[in-house]
Backbone bond lengths (Angstrom), bond angles and torsions (degrees), N, CA, C in turn:
res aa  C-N    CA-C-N  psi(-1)  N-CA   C-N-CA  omega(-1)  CA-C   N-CA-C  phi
1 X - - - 1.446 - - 1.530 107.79 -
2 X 1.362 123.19 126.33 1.251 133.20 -159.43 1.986 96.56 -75.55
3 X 0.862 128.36 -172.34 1.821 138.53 179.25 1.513 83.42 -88.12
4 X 1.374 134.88 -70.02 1.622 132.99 -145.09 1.699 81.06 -47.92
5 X 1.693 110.05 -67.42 1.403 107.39 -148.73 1.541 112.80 -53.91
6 X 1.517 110.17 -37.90 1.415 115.29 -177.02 1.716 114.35 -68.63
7 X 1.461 133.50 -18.21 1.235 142.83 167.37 1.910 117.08 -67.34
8 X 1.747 88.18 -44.92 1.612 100.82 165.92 1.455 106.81 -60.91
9 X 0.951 112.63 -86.36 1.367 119.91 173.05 1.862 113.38 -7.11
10 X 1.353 89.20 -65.11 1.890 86.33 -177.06 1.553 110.79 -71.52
11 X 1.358 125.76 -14.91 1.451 125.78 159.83 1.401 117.70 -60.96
12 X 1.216 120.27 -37.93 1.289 120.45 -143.50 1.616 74.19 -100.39
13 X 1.426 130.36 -49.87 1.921 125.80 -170.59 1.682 93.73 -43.24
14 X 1.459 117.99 -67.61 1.536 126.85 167.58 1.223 107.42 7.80
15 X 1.493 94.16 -88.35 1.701 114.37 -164.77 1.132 131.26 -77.42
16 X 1.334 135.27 -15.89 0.890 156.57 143.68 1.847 118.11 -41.86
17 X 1.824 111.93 -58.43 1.208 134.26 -176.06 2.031 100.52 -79.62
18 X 1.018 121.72 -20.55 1.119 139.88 156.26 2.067 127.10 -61.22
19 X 1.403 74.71 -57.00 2.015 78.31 168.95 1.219 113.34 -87.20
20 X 1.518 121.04 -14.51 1.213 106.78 169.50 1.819 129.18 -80.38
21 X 1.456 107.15 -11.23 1.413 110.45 -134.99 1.869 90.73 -128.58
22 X 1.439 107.10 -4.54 1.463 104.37 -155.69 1.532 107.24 -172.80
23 X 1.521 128.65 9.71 1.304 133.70 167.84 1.591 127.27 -108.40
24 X 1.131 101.50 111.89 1.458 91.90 174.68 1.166 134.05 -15.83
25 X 1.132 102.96 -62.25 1.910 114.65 -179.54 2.201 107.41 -54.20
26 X 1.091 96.94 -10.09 1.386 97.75 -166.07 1.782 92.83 -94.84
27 X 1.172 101.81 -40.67 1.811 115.05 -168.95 1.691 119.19 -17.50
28 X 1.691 96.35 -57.02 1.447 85.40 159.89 1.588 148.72 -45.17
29 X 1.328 101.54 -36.94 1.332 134.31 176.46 1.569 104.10 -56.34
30 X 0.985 101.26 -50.71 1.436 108.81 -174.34 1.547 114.58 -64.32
31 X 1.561 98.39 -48.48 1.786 107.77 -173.79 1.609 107.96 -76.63
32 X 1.555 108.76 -11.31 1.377 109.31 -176.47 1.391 104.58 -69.34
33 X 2.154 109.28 -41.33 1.639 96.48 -168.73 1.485 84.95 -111.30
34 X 1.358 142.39 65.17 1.520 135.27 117.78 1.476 108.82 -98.44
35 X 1.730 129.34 -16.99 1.376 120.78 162.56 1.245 123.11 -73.59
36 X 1.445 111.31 -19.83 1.294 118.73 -151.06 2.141 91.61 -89.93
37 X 1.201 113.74 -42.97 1.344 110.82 -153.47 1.756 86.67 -135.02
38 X 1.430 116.10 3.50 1.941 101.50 170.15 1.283 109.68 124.32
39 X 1.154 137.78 168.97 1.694 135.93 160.97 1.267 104.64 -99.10
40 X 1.520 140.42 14.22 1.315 123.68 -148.19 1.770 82.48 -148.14
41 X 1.351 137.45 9.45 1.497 148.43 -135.00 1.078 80.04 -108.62
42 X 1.618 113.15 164.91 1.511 121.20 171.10 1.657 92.88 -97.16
43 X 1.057 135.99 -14.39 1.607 130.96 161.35 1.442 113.61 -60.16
44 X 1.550 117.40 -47.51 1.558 101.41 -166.12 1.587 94.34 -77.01
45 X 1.703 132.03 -16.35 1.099 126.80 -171.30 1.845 100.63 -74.88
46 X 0.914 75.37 -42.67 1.787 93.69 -167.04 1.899 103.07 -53.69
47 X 1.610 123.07 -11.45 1.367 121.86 -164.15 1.529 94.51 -122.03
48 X 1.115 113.26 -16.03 2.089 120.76 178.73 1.255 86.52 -88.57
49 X 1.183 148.14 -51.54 1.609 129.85 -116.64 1.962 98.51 -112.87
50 X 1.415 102.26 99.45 1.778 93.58 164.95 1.046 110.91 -45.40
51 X 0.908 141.24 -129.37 1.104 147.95 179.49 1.759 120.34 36.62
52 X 1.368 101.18 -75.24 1.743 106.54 154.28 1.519 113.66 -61.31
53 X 0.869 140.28 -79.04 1.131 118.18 -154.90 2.045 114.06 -70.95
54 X 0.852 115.25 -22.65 1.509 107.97 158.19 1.508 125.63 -27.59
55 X 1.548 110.96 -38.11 1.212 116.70 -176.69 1.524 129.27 -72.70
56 X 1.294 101.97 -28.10 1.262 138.77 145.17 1.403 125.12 -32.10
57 X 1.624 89.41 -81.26 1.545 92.57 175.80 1.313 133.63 -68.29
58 X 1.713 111.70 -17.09 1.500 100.75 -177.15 1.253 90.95 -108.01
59 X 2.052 135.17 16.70 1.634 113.48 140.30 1.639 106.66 -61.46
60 X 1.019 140.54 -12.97 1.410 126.42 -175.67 1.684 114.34 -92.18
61 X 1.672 95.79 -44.91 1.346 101.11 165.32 1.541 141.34 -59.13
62 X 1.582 128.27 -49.65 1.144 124.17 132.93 1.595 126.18 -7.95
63 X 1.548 107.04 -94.08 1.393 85.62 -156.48 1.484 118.78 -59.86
64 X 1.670 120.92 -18.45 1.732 119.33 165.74 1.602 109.74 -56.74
65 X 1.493 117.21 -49.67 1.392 89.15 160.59 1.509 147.43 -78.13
66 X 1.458 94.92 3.36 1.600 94.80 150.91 1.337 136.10 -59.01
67 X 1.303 85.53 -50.01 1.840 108.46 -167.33 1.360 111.28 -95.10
68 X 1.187 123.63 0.04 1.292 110.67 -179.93 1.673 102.22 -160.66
69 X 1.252 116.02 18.20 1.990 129.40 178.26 1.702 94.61 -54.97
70 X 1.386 102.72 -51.36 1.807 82.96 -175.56 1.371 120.29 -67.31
71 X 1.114 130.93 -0.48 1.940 127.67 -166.90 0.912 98.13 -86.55
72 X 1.219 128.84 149.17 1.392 143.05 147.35 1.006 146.77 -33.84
73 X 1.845 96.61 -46.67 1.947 115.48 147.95 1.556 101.67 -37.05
74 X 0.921 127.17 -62.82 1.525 145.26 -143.18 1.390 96.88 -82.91
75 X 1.112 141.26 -53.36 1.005 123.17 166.96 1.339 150.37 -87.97
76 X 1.707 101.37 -9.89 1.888 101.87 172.67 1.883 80.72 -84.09
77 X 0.892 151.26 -3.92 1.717 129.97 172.21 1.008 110.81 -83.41
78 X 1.605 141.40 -36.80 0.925 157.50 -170.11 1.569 99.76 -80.06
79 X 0.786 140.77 -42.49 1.946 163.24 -159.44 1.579 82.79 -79.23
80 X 1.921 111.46 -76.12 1.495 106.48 -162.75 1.771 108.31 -55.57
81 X 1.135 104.88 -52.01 1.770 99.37 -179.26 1.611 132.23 -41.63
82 X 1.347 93.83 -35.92 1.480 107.20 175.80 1.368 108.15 -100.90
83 X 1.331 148.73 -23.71 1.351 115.14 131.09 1.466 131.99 -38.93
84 X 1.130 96.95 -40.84 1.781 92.32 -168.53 2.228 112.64 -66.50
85 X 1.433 84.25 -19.87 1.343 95.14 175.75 1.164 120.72 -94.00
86 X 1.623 124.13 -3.23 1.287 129.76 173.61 1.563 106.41 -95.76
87 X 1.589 113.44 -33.50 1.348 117.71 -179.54 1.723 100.39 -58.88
88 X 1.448 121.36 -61.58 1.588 134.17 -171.44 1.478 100.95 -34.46
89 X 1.803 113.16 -39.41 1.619 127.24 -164.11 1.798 93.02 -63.22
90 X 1.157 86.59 -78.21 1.374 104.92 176.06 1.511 133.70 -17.91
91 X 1.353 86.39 -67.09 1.646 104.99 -176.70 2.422 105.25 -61.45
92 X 1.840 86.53 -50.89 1.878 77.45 163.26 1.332 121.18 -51.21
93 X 1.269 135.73 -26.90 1.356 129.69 -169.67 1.477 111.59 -108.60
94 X 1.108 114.66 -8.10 1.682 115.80 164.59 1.270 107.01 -99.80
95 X 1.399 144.51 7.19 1.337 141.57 161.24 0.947 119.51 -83.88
């Protein structure tokens, strides 16, 4: 795995582990599995908590950037995510 792909890669784990864990748009998601299994569950913890669920996400991420880091698919998606997670960086520290 080349550095570009492995840098994408950790952008895209970012943002991804980010919308899941801490974005509005995700919120439902979240309240769906603290109704579904408790607020006190190691699931609804397991969907709040960076940290945990990162691990997660870059098991999915990895091996796609194994198998597919050189494509193009693979990388303008990987490119937009981790911009979008560098802009979010950004934008907190220029406010």
């Amino acid at each position: 795995m080349s550095l570009v792909v492995f840098l994408l890669s950790l952008g895209a784990t970012c943002r991804i582990t980010r919308f899941l864990t801490k974005d509005t748009l995700a919120a439902g998601f979240r309240s769906w599995v603290a109704g579904r299994f408790g607020d006190d569950s190691k699931p609804a913890y397991l969907v709040g908590c960076s940290w945990c669920s990162s691990i997660w996400v870059a098991a999915v991420v990895a091996p796609l950037a194994h198998w597919t880091g050189g494509t193009t698919g693979f990388q303008l998606t990987a490119t937009a995510l981790s911009l979008s997670y560098l802009a979010g960086l950004a934008s907190r520290w220029l406010d």
